[in-house]
One Martini backbone bead per residue (centre of mass of N, CA, C, O) as a GRO file, in nm:
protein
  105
    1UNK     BB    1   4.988  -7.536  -0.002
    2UNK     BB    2   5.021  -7.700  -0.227
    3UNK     BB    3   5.184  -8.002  -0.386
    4UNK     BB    4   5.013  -7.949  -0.637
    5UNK     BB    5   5.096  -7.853  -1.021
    6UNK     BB    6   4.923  -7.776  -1.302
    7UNK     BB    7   5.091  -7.741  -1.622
    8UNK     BB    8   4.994  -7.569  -1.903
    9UNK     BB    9   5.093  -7.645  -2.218
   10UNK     BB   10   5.080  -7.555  -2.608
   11UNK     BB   11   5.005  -7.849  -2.630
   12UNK     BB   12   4.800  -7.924  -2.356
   13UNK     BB   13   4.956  -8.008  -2.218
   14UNK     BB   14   5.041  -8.171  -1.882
   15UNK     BB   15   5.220  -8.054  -1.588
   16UNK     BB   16   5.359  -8.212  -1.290
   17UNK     BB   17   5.398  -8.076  -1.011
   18UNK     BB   18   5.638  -8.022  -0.697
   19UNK     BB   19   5.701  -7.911  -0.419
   20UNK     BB   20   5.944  -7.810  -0.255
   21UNK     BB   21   6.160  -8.069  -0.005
   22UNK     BB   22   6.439  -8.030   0.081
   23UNK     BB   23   6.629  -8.247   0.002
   24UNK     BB   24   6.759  -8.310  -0.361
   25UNK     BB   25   6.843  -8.444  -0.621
   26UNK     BB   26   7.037  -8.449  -0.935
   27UNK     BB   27   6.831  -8.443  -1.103
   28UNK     BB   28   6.677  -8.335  -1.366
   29UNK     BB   29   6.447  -8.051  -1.495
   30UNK     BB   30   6.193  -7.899  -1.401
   31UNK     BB   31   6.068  -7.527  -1.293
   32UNK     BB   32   5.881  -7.338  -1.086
   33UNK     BB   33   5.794  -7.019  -0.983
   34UNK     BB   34   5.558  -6.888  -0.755
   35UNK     BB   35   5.292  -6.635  -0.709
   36UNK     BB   36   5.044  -6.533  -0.468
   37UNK     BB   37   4.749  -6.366  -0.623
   38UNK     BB   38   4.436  -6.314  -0.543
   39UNK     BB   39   4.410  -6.641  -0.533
   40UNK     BB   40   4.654  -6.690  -0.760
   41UNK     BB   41   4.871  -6.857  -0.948
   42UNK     BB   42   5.206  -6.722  -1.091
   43UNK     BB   43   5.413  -6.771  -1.335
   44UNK     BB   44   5.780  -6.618  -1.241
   45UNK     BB   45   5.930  -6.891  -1.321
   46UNK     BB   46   6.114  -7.095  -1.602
   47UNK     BB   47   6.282  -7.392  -1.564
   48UNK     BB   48   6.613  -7.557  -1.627
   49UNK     BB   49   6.810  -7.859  -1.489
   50UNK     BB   50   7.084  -8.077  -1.441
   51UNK     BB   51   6.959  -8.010  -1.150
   52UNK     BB   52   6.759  -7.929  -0.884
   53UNK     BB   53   6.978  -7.933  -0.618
   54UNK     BB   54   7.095  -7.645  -0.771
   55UNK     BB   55   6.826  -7.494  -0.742
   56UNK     BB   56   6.831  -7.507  -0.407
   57UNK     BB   57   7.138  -7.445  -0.336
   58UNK     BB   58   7.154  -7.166  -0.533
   59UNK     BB   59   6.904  -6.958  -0.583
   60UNK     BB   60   6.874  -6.808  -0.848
   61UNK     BB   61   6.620  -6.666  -0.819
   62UNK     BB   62   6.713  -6.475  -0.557
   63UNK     BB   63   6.893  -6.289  -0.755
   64UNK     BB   64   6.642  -6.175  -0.914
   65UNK     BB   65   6.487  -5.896  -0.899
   66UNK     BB   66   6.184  -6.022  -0.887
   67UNK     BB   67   6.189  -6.141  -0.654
   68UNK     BB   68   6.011  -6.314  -0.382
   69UNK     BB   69   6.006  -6.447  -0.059
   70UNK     BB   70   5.720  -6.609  -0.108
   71UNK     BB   71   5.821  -6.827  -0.340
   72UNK     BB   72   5.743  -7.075  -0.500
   73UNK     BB   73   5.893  -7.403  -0.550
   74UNK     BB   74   5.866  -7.617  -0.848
   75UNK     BB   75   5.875  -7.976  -0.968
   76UNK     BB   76   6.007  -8.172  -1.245
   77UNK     BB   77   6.109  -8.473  -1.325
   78UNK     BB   78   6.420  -8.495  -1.591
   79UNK     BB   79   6.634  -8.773  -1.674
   80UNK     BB   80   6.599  -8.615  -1.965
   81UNK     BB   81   6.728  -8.383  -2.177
   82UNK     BB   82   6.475  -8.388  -2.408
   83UNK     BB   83   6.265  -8.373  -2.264
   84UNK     BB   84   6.290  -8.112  -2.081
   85UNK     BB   85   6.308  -7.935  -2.335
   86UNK     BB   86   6.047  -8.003  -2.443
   87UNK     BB   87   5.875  -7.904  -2.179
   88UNK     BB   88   6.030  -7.621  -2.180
   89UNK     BB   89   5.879  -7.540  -2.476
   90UNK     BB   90   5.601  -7.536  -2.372
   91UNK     BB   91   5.568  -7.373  -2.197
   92UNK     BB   92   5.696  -7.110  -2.261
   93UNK     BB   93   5.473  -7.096  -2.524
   94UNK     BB   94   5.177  -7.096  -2.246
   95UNK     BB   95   5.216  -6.909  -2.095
   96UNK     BB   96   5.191  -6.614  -1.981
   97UNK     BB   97   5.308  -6.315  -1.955
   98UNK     BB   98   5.547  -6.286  -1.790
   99UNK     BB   99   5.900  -6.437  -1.709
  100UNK     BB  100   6.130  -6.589  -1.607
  101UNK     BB  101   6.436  -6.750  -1.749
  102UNK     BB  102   6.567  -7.039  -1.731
  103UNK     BB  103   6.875  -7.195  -1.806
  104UNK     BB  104   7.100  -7.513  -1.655
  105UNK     BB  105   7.255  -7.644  -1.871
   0.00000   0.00000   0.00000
């Protein structure tokens, strides 16, 4: 799987996503939850928090039912909450949908 992930938001920005791996810092950030179908990565959950390594620590996503074992944490470190909401909020518009949404902040 790729180590890097450019999703563009509504405003045309890209935003470059790093796959996670091991431990995380606790610092705040943007987060996207990916699954690979049919050669190509659908966004199925894009959210942000206060700690990236609480989402990785308490795997929020793999308890909402839409959750498959195979999704794939993709995440973007931003230790200012207002880029944060504000690159939350450009995704949130450029998706396609449906997706599921955290905010956990």
């Amino acid at each position: 799987m790729k180590p890097f992930l450019d999703i563009t938001g509504a405003s045309g920005a890209v935003y470059r996503f790093r796959k996670a791996t091991g431990e995380l810092s606790p610092i705040g950030g943007n987060f996207a939850y990916v699954r690979e179908a049919e050669g190509s990565l659908t966004v199925v959950c894009c959210g942000k928090s206060r700690s990236i390594g609480w989402v990785v620590t308490k795997r929020a996503w793999f308890s909402d039912d839409h959750a498959q074992p195979d999704d794939l944490l993709y995440i973007r470190l931003n230790a200012g909450a207002a880029i944060r909401d504000r690159e939350h909020e450009d995704l949130l518009e450029g998706l396609p949908r449906p997706f599921v949404i955290y905010e956990i902040d």
